[in-house]
N, C-alpha and C positions, 0 to 999 in steps of 0.2 A: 546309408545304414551304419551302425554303432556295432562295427564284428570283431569277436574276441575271435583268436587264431592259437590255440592248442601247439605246442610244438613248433611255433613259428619264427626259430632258427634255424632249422633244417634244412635241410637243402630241398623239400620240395615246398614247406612252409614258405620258407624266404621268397620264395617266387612266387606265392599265392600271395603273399603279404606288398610283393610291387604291382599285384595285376590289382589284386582289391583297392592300395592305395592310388593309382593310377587314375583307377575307373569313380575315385571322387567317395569312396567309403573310408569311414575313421576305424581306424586295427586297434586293438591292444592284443597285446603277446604274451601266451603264458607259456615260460619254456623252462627246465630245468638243468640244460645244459648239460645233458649224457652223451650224446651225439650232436652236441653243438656247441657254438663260442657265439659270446655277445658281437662278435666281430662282424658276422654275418646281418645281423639287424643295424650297425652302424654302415652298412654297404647299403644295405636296404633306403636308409635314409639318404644316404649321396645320389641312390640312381631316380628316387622320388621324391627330394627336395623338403620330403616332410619329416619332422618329429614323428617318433614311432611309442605308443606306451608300452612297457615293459615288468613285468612283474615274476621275477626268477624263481620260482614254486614249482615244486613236484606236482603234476596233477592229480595224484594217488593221497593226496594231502587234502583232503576233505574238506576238513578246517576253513583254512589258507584261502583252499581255492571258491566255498563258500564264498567270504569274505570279497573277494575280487569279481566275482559275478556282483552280488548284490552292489558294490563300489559303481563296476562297470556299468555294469543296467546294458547290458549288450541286445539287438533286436535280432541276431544268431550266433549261436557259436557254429566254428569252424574246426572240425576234431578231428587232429591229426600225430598228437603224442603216441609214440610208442616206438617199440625196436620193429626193425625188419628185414633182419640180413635171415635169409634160407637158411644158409649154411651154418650162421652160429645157433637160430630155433634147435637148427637139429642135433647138435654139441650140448647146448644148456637149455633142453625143454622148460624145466622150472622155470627157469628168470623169464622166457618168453611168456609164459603162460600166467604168472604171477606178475607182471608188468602191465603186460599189452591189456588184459582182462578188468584189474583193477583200476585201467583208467578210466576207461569208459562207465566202469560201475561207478566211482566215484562223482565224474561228470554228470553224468544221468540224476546221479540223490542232489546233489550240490545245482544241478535245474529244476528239480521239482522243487525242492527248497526254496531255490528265489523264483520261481514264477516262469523263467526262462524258456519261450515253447518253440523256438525253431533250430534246428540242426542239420549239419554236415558233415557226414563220419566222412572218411577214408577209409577202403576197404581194399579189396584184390583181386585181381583176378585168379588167383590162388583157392577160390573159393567152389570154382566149378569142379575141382578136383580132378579127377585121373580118368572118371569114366566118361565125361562128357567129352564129345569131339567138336572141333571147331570148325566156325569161326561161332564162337558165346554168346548165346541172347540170353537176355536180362527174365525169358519166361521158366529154360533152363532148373531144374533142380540142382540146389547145393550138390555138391560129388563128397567123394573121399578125399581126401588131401593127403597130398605127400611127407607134407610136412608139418610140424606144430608150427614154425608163423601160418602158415595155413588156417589151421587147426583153430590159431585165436582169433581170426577174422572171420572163420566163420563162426565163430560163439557172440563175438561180439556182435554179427549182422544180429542173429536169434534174439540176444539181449536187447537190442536196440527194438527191432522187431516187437517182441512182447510187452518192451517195456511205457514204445511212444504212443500203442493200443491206448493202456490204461492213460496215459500221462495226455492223452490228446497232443502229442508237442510234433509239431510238422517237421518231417524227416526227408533228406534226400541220401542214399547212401549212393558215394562214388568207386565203383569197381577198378583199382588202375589196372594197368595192363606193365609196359616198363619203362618208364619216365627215362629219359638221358638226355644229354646236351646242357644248355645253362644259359643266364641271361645274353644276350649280344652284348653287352656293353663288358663282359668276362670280370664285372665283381662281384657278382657272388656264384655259385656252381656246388658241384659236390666233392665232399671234401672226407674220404672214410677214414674210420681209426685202424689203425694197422695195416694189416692186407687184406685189401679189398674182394668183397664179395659180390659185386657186380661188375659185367663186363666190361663196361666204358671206363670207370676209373683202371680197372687194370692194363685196358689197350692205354690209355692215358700215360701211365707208370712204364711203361713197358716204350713206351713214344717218347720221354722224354730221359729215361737212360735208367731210371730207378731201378726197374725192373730187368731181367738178362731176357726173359720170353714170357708168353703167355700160354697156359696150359689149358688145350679143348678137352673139358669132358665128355669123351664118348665121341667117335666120328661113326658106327655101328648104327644109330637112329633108322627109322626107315622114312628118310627124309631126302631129299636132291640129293645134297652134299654129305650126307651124313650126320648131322650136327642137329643140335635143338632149334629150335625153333620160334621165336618169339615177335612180341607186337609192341615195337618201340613207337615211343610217343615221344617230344619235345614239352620240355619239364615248362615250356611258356603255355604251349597248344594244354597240356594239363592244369595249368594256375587257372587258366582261362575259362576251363571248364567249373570251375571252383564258385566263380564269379557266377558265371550266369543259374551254377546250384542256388547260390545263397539268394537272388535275385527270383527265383522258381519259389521257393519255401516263404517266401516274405507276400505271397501270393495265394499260394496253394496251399491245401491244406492233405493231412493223413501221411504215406512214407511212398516215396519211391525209388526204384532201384535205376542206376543205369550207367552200361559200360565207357570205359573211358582209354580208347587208343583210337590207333591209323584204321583199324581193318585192314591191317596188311603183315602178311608173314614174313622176318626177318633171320636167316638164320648163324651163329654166331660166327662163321666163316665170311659169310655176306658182309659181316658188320664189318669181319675185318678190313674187308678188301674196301668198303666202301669209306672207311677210315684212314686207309694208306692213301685213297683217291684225294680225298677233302683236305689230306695237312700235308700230303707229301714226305709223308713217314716210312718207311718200311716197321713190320709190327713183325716178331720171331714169335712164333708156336710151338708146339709140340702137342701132342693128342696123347691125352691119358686117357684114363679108365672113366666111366659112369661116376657122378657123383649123389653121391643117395640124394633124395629129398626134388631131383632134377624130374619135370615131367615135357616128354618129346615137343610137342604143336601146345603153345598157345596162341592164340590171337578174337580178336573182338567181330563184333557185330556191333556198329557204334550207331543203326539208325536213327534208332531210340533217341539216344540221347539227341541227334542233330534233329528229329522230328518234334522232341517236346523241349529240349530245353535253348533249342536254337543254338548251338555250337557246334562250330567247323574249326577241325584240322587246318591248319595254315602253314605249317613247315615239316620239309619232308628230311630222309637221312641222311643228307646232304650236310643240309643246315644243321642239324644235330651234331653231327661231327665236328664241323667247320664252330662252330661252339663252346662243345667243349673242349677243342684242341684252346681256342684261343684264351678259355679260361682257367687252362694247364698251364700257357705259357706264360700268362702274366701272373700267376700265382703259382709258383714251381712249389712254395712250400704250406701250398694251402692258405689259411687265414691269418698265418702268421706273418708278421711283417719282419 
């Protein structure tokens, strides 16, 4: 297949951009570079041997991005542009909600425009919100959400939802749960701007001197340990699932939904220690207070997807660590050389 890949220097882009190139599909890359460097897509190319196309455009640019579908003549897009750090949605509601919202409106006119009828959003598991209890099926009603990234993923399922009704355009939406770890080969991985709003970069930062500790929001949970609770997935085990989406839509027709982790509860004490296990680090804490927007148990129900889209998990928390530690230490300052 001819798949155009939205966002596809990001850090979980870039790794859907080596499983799709791998698996023998031609990419082109629309990224604009907010949360990314060309750097990343030049890794891309060393670890898959192949030229990658490239076209540096805002996807909120109508225009522009018109223009490059209709070029491309892509047989799916892969939609993965936008911000998603919790903690800044909850600081700058507007730019989350004025960003994340407008690409996909833009996406969606800019496919009816040239004809384009297959798709793969990225979505969250952020979207089951606060009242559902786990472990999430996909049959589940949307919840509340804690937070505006929340908030725009699930406006943009509804959008998507409503809009591939009319549009007839074959829809997969993928639920993540919390991608970490990074390719085995340690060139490309995740790379945040400032200080880090997920866990793993921070045990990262904190593993390799940057950082002095790591601060647990909330050990109070009514959880084992005290602590949240989440459903890590390996950022390859999630590309992967990408692939056999886009593979599902190129067949099947109408939208469907389904979650994408371990089914297994991880909680952020676990992570540490299973961290300290994997690099032989010692990682320093300290236990603050609750951070808004934070919600106790997440974790999946991934039958679904391993019953209809044929994908299985392959690496466990092990390998995730043992990962992204080693694509910490061969890149101490990130993408930059």
């Amino acid at each position: 297949m001819n798949i155009l890949l939205t966002g596809g220097a990001g850090y979980i882009g870039s790794h859907i951009a080596v499983a799709l190139t791998d698996a023998g599909h031609r990419i082109s890359i629309v990224d604009n570079f907010v949360n990314s460097v060309p750097e990343a897509i030049v890794r891309v190319e060393k670890i898959t041997g192949k030229n990658i196309v490239l076209h540096k455009t805002d996807v909120t640019d109508r225009e522009d991005l018109t223009r490059i579908l209709h070029d491309e003549k892509p047989d799916c897009v892969i939609h993965c542009a936008g911000l998603k750090s919790v903690g800044e949605s909850v600081k700058k509601p507007l730019k989350y909600y004025r960003n994340n919202i407008n690409t996909t409106l833009s996406l969606l006119e800019s496919m009816k425009e040239t004809g384009i009828e297959r798709l793969v959003f990225s979505s969250s598991a952020t979207v089951y919100g606060e009242d559902n209890i786990p472990p999430f099926t996909e049959t589940m009603p949307k919840g509340r959400c804690a937070n505006p990234y929340g908030w725009t993923k699930w406006m943009q399922e509804q959008i998507i939802e409503d809009v591939v009704k009319q549009l007839k355009i074959s829809t997969v939406i993928l639920r993540y749960f919390n991608p970490t770890g990074a390719h085995k080969s340690g060139l490309i991985g995740e790379e945040p701007n400032g200080l880090p709003n997920n866990l793993m970069p921070y045990i990262l930062q904190v593993a390799d001197g940057r950082r002095e500790h790591l601060t647990v929001f909330g050990d109070d949970y009514n959880t084992p340990d005290g602590t949240c609770r989440r459903d890590y997935i390996h950022v390859m085990d999630l590309a992967e699932a990408h692939l056999k989406a886009a593979e599902y839509v190129e067949k099947n027709k109408g939208l469907d939904v389904f979650n994408i982790g371990r089914g297994i509860p991880c909680s952020v004490l676990e992570l540490v220690k299973a961290f300290e296990e994997a690099s032989e680090q010692t990682i320093k804490y300290e236990i603050g207070s609750r951070r808004d927007g934070d919600v106790q148990d997440i974790w999946a129900d991934t039958s679904k997807a391993e019953e209809v889209l044929g994908w299985q998990v392959h690496r466990g928390i092990n390998e995730m660590c043992q990962d992204a530690w080693n694509w910490q230490k061969k890149n101490p300052a990130g993408y930059a050389k």
